[in-house]
N, C-alpha and C positions, 0 to 999 in steps of 0.2 A: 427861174432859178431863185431858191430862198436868200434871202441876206446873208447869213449863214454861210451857204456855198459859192455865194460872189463872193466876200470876202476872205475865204480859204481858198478861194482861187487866186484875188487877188495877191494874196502873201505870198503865194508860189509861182506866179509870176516873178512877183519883185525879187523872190531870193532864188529862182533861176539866172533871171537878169544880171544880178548883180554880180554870182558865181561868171555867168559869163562874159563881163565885162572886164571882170578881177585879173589882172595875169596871174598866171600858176607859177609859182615857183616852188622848185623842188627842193625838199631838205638838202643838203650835203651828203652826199653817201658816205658813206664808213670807211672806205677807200680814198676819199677827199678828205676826211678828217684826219686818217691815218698820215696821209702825206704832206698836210698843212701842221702837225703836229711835227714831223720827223724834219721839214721843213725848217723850221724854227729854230732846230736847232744846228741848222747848216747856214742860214741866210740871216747878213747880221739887219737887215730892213724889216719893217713889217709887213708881212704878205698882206692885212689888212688895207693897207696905206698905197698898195702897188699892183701892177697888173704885167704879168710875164705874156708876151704876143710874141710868137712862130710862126713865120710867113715859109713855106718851101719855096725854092728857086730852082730853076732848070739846074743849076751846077752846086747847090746845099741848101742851104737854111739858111737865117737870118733870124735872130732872137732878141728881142727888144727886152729891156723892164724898166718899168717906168712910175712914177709918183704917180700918184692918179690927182693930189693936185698941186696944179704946177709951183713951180720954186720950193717945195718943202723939201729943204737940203737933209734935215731929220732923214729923210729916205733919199734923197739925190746922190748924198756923199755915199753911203752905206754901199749902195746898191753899184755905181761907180767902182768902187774899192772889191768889192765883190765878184763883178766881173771880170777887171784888171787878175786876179788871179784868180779865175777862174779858167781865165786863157792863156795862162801860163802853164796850169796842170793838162788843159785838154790837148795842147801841142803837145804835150810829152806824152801822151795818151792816158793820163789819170782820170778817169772818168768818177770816181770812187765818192764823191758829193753827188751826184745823180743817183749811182745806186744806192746810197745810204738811203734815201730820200725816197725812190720807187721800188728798190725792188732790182738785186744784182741779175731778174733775167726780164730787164725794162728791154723792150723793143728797139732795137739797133745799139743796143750797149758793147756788146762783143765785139760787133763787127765796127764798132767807132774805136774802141779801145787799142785792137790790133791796125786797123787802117792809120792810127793818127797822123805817121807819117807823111801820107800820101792827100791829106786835109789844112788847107792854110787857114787861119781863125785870125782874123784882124776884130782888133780893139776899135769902137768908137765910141767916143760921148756925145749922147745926145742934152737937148736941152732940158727933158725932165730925168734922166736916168742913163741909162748905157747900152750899148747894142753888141754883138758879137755876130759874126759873118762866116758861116762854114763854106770853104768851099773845095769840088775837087774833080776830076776829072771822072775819077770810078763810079761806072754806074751802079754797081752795089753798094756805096758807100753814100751816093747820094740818096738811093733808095733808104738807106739805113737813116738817113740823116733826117729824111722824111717822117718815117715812122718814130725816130727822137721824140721828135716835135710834137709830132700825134699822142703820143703817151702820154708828152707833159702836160698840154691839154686837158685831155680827160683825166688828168691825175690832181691836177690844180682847179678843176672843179672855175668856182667862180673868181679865180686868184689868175686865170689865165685864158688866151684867146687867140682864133686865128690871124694875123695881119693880114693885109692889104696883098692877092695875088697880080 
C-alpha cells in the first residue's frame, strides 16, 4: 500500500470512528418547534429549564414537570402555579391549553374533554416542580389518557419523557 493510501485510509477510519462514536442527535422537527413555540405562550416556566414525564398507570396517567435543576424556584414556582390551574380547568373538562398547544384533534382530547366527569386529577407538589394524577375507572378513558400522554411526548420532542412504568 502507497503512503498515500494508508493514510486516506487512515482518515476514514478515524472519521468513520468518530461519526460512530458521536451520538446522533436529531434536529427538532417542525412539529416540536411548532409546539415549543405555541408552548410558550401557554406555560409561564421555561420549557428550556424543565422536562414534562408521562408515566401511564393501569387506571390514567401521571404527569410530572419538573426543573431540570433542582431548587431553581424561577421554574419551581411557575410550574407549581401552572399546574394548580391547570387541574382546576381539566376537572371541569377544559382541555383548551393542550389543544392551543397540539392541535384541537390531539389524541384523547375529545374523549378527555367529555369524560372529565368521570376522571379524579389530584394536585401534588413535588420537590422540584408539580405532579398531576389522572385517574378513572373507564377503559376508554384511560385508553384516551394513555394516548394524551403519548402525544405530549412526541410533541415536546426533547422538553418531554416517559416516567418510570
Amino acid at each position: 500500500m502507497t503512503t498515500r493510501r494508508a493514510i486516506a485510509a487512515a482518515v476514514l477510519v478515524a472519521t468513520l470512528g468518530a461519526a460512530c462514536s458521536t451520538p446522533a442527535t436529531e434536529p427538532q422537527s417542525a412539529r416540536q418547534s411548532e409546539v415549543a413555540e405555541k408552548g410558550r405562550s401557554v406555560m409561564p416556566f421555561d420549557l428550556e429549564k424543565t422536562t414534562h414525564r408521562f408515566t401511564p398507570r393501569p387506571d390514567g396517567l401521571l404527569q410530572e414537570v419538573v426543573a431540570d435543576v433542582p431548587g431553581d424556584m424561577a421554574q419551581i414556582g411557575p410550574i407549581r402555579t401552572h399546574l394548580t390551574e391547570e387541574s382546576t380547568r381539566f376537572r371541569s373538562g377544559d382541555f383548551t391549553d393542550p389543544a392551543s398547544i397540539h392541535g384541537g384533534t390531539m389524541p384523547g382530547l375529545t374523549e378527555l374533554t367529555a369524560g372529565a366527569p368521570r376522571i379524579t386529577i389530584d394536585y401534588a407538589e413535588l420537590p422540584d416542580g408539580a405532579s398531576l394524577s389522572f385517574h378513572t375507572n373507564d377503559p376508554a378513558l384511560i385508553t384516551a389518557l394513555h394516548a394524551w400522554g403519548e402525544a405530549q411526548v412526541s410533541d415536546h420532542g426533547e422538553h418531554a419523557e416517559h416516567g418510570n412504568r
